[in-house]
RODOKE-775163 format. One line per field, with one value per residue (C-alpha): residue in three letters; x, y, z. Coordinates in nm, 4 decimals. Layout:
residues N
residuo c(ALA|...)
east c(X|...)
north c(Y|...)
up c(Z|...)
This chain:
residues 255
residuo c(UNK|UNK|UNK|UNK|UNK|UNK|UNK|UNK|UNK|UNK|UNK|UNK|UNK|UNK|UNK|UNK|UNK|UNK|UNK|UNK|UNK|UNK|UNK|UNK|UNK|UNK|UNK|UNK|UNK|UNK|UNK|UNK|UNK|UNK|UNK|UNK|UNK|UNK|UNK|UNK|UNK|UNK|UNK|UNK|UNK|UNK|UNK|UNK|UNK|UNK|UNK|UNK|UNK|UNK|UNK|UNK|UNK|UNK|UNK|UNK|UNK|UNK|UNK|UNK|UNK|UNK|UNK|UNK|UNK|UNK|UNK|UNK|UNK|UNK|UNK|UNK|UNK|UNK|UNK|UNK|UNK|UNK|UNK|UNK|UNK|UNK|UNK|UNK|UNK|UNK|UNK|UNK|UNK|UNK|UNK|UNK|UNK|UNK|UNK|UNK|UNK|UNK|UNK|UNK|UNK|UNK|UNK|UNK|UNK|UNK|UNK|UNK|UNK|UNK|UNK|UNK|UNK|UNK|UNK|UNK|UNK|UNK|UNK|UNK|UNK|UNK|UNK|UNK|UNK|UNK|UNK|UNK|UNK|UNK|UNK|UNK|UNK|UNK|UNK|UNK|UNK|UNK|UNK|UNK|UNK|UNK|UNK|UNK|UNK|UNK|UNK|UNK|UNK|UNK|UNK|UNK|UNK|UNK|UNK|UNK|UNK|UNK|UNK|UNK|UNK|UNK|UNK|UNK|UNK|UNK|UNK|UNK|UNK|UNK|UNK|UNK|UNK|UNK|UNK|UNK|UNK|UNK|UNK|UNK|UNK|UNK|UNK|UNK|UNK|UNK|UNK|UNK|UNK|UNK|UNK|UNK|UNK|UNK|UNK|UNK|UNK|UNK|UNK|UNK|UNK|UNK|UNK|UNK|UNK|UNK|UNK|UNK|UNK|UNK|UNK|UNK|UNK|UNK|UNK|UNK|UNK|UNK|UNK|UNK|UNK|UNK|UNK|UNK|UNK|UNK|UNK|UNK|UNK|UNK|UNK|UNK|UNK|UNK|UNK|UNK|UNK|UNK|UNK|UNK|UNK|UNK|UNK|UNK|UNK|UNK|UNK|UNK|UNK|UNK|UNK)
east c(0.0000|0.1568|0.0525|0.1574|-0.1351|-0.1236|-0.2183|-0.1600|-0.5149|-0.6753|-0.4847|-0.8106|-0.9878|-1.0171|-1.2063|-1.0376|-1.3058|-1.3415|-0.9874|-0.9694|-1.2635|-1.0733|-0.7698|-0.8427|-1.0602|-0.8108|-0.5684|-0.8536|-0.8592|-0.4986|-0.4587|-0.7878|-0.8704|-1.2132|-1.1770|-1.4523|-1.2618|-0.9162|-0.9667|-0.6741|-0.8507|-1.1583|-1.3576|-1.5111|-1.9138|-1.9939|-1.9782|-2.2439|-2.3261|-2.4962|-2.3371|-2.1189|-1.7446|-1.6410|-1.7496|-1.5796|-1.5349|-1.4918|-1.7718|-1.9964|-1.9413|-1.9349|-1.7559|-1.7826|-1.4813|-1.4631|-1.1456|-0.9845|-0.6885|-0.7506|-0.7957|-1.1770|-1.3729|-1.7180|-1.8882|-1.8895|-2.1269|-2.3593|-2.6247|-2.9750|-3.1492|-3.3989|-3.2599|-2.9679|-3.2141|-3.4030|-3.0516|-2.9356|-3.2676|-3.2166|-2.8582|-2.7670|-2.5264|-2.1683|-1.8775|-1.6948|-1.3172|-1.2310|-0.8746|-0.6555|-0.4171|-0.0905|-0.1683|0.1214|0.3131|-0.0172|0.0575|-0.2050|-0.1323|-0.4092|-0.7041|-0.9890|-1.2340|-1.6136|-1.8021|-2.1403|-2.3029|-2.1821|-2.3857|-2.6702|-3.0138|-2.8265|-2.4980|-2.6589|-2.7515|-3.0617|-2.9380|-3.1766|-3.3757|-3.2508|-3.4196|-3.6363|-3.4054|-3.1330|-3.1647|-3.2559|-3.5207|-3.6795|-3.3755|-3.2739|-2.8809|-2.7374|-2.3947|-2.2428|-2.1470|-1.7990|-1.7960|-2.0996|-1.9707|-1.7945|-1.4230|-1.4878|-1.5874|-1.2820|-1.0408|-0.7262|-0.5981|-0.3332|-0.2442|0.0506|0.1682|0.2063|-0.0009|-0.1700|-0.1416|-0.4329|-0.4865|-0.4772|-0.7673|-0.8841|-0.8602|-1.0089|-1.3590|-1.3713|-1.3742|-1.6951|-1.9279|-2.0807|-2.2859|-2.3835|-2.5893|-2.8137|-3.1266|-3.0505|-3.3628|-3.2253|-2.8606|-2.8732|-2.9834|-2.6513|-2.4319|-2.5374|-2.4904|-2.1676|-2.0357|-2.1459|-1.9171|-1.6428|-1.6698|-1.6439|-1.2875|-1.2931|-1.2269|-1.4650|-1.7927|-2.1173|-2.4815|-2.4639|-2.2014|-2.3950|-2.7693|-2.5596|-2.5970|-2.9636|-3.0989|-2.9077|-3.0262|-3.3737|-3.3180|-3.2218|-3.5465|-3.7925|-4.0548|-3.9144|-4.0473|-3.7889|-3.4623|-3.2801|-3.4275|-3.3232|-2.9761|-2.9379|-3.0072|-2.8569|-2.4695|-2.6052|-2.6532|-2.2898|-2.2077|-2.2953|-2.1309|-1.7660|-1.7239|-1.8068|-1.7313|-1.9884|-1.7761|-2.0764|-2.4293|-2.4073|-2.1013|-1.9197|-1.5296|-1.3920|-1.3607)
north c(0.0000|0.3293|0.5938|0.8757|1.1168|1.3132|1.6539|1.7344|1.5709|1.8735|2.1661|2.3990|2.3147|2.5790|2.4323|2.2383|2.0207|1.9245|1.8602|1.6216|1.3927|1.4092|1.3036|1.0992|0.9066|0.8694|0.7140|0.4793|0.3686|0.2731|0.1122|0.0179|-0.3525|-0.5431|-0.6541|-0.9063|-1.1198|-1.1587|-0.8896|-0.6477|-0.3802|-0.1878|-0.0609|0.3504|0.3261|0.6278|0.9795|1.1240|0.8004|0.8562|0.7404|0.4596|0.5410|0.1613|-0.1728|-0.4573|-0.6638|-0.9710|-0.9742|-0.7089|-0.5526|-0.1810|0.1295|0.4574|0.7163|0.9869|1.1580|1.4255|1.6346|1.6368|1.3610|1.2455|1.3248|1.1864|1.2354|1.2542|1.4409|1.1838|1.2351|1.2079|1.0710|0.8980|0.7337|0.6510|0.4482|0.3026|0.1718|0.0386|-0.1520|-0.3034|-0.3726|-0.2212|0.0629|0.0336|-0.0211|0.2825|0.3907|0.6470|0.7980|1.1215|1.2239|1.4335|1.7591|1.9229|1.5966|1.4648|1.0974|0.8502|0.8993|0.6785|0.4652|0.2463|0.0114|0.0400|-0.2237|-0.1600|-0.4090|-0.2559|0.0711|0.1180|0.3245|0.4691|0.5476|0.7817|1.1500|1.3382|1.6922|1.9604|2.0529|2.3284|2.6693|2.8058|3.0072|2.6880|2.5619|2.2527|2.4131|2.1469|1.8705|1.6826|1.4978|1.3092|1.2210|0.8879|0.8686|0.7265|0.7385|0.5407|0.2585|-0.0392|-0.0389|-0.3390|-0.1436|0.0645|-0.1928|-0.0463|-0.0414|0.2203|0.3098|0.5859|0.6058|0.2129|0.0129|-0.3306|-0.6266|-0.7329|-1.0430|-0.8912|-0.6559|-0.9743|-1.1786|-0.8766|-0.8507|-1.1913|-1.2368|-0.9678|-1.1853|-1.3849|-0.9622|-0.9625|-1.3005|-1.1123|-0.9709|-0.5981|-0.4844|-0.6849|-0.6274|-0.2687|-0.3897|-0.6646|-0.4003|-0.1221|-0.3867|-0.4506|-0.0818|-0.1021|-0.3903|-0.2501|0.0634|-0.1250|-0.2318|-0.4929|-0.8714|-1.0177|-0.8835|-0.9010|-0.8445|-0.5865|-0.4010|-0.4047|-0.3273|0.0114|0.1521|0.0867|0.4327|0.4326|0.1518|0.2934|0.6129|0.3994|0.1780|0.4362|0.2067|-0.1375|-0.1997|-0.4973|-0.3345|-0.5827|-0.9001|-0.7264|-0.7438|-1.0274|-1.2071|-0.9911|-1.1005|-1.4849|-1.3652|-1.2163|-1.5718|-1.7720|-1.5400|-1.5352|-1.2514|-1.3530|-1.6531|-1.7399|-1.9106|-1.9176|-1.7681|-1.4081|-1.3702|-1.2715|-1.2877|-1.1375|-1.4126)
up c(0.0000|-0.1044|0.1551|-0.0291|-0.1938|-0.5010|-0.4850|-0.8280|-0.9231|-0.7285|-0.9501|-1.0292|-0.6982|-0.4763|-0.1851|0.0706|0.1060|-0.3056|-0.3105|-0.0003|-0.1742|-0.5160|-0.4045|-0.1367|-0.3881|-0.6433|-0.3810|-0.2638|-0.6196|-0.6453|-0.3105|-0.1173|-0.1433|-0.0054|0.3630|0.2957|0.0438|-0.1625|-0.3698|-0.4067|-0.5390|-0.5134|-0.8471|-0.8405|-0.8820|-1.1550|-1.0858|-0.7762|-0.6703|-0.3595|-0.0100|-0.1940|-0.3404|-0.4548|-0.4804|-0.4841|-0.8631|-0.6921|-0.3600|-0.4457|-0.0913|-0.0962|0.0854|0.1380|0.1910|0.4382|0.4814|0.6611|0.7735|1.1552|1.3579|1.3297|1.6640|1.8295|1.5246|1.1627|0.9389|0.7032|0.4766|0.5321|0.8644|0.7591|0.4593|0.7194|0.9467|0.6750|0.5014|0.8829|0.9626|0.6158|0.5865|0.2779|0.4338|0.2903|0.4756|0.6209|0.5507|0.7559|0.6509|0.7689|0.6317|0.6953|0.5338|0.4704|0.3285|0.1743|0.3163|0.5068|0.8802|0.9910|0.8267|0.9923|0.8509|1.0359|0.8959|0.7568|0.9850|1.3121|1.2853|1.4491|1.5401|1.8737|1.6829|1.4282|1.5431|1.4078|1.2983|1.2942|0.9676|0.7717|0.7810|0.5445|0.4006|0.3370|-0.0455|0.0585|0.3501|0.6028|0.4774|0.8278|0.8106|1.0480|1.2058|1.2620|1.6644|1.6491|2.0358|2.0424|1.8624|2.0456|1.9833|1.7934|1.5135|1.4028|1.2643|1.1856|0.8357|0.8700|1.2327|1.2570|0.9101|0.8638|0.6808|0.8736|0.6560|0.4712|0.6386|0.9558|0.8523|0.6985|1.0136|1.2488|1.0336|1.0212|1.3850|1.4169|1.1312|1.3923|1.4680|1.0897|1.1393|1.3896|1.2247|1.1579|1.3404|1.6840|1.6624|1.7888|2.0645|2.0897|1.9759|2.2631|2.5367|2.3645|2.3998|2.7576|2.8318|2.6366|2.8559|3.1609|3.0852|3.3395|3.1770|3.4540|3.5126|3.6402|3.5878|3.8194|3.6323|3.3387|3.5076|3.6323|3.2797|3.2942|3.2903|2.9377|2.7864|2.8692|2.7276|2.4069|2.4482|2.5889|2.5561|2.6739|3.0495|3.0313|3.0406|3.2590|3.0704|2.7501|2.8973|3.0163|2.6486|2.4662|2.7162|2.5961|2.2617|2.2908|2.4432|2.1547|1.9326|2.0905|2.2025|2.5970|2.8276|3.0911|3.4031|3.6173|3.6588|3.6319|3.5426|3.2080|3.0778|2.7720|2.5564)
């Protein structure tokens, strides 16, 4: 993977922000490849495509681009809500590259893969409609919650200016399909109780520990009157899947 950009593709552009997603695409061009199978390369869809930058020849799996100069914070700006939530609660949101880049030497600093099937209802933020006076008036966006996602779901592809080999990406998605064989309308649910055991940072833990977050979880699920149920299926559910050990009744381990 060459981690060097070209900023010679952007001569004419003035904005900063047209001449990130021009060259930042043409690098993903020459050097992204698909996580989900061999394929060393990824193939452009045609010009304003919405929400999707490549596909892969080989899988069909796609990906989306977002790039920057700073590092990315809590959130990221997406397009709109609704269509968001619609394409999460039927699975057909792309997979997310998220790449920064070293302005001033125009080289990849860092690069993470969030796949498509660890977003969520909780980890996308309605923005407010537009005014009246906006072009597109009463439009409402919405912003991806990176802080709200379980650290699961930023697999590094590029970490510090050196690239991850691709069977190590390979490897690392791999070991998160058991989440994509949940039904998209139930694994929101697996992947909030997931971010709450992540957050704990303890490798043993208990119901307790988990029932603690509670008033969050119902704030998620205003109408569930079951919250603690809810919970405890959704640690069996992350049981069966691999991702927990269960050494007695109660009780959880990092697995």
């Amino acid at each position: 993977m060459n981690l060097r950009l070209n900023p010679q593709l952007a001569l004419g552009y003035k904005s900063p922000t047209q001449i990130t997603r021009v060259v930042s695409e043409a690098w993903g061009i020459d050097n992204l490849y698909c996580a989900n199978c061999p394929s060393p390369t990824l193939s452009p869809t045609p010009a304003n495509t919405r929400a999707i930058d490549y596909f892969c020849p080989r899988c069909r799996s796609s990906y989306q681009l977002k790039s920057s100069r700073r590092p990315f914070g809590k959130r990221i700006n997406d397009g709109a809500y609704e269509a968001m939530i619609e394409a999460i609660l039927g699975d057909n949101t792309p997979n997310l590259f998220l790449l920064r880049y070293d302005h001033p030497l125009w080289t990849v600093r860092d690069l993470f893969l969030v796949p498509q099937f660890l977003l969520s209802r909780s980890s996308i933020e309605k923005r407010t409609a537009l005014t009246a006076k906006a072009e597109r008036a009463g439009w409402v966006g919405c912003n991806i919650l990176l802080n709200a996602l379980p650290p699961d779901a930023k697999i590094p592809v590029v970490t510090s200016g050196k690239a991850i080999p691709p069977k190590i990406v390979r490897y690392n998605l791999r070991k998160l399909q058991p989440l994509k064989k949940i039904v998209a309308k139930d694994r929101g649910w697996t992947l909030d109780v997931l971010w709450v055991v992540r957050s704990l940072g303890k490798e043993i833990f208990t119901n307790a520990d988990i029932y603690a977050y509670e008033s969050h979880f119902q704030q998620l699920y205003p109408n569930n009157r079951h919250i603690r149920d809810k919970i405890r299926q959704q640690l069996q559910v992350l049981r069966d899947s691999g991702f927990l050990k269960q050494p007695s009744r109660g009780v959880w381990e990092a697995a």
